[in-house]
GULUM-541482 format. One line per 4 residues: their letters; for each residue z, x, y of C-alpha. Coordinates in pm, whole numbers. Layout:
<atoms>
A> Z:X:Y  ...;
</atoms>
This chain:
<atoms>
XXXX> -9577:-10345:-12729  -9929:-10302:-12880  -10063:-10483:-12639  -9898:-10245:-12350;
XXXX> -10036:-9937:-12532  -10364:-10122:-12523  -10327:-10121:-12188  -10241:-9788:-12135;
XXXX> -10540:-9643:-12312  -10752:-9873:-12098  -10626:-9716:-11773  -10669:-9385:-11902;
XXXX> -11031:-9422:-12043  -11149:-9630:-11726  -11180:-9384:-11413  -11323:-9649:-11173;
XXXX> -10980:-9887:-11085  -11156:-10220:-11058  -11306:-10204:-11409  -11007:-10058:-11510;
XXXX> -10811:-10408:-11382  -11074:-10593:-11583  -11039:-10439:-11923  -10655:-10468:-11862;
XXXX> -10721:-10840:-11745  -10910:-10892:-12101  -10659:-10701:-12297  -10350:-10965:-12147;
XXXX> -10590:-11245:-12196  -10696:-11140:-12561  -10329:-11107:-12614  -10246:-11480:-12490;
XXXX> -10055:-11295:-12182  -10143:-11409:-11805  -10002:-11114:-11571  -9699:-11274:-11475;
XXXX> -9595:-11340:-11849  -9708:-11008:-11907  -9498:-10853:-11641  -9211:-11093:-11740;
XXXX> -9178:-10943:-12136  -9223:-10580:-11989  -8908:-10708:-11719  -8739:-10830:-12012;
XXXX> -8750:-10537:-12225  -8629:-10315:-11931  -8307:-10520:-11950  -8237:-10284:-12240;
XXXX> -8284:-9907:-12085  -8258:-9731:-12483  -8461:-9945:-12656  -8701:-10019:-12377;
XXXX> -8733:-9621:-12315  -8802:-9594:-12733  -9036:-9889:-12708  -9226:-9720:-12408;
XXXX> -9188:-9382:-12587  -9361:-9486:-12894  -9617:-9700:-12668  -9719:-9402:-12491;
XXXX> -9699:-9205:-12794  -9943:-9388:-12961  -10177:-9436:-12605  -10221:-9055:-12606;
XXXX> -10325:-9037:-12950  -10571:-9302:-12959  -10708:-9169:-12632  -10743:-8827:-12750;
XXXX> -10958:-8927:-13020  -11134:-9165:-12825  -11209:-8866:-12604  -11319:-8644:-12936;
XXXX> -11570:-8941:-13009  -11686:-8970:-12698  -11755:-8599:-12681  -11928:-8574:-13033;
XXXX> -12168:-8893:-12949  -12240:-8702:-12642  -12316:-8380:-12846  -12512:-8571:-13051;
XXXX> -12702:-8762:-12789  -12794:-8424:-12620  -12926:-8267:-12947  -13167:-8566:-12985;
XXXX> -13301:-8502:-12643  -13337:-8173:-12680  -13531:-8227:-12973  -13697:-8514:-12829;
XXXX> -13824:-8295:-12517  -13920:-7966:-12686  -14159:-8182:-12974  -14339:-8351:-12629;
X> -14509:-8011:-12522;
</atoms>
């Protein structure tokens, strides 16, 4: 399910829905999925409720994590980024 908590983190990083759709469509095709034998495995799985809620459990588990420090990198680039132009704009005048 690596590739499902791939594309969990994709829809939770992407705030715009139609790019969103496009990372998940690479993620499926990266994985060798199409949608429908995407959906089909995830249908499959669900045949088993306990070890499709622990597989989903773990999935989202591990989406959360990866996001959060996706987010912290995002935010210290950005910190970054903005102490360059700060120095940047005060050594213009």
């Amino acid at each position: 399910m690596t590739t499902y908590t791939e594309v969990m983190i994709a829809r939770e990083m992407e705030q715009n829905t139609t790019q969103a759709t496009i990372a998940v469509r690479a993620i499926l095709q990266r994985a060798g999925y199409t949608e429908e034998s995407f959906r089909a495995e995830f249908e499959n799985y669900a045949k088993s409720p306990e070890t499709f809620r622990a597989i989903l459990d773990s999935a989202r588990l591990r989406a959360r994590t990866m996001a959060d420090s996706l987010h912290r990198v995002a935010d210290s680039l950005q910190r970054v980024a903005d102490s360059v132009n700060i120095k940047r704009d005060s050594s213009a005048r």
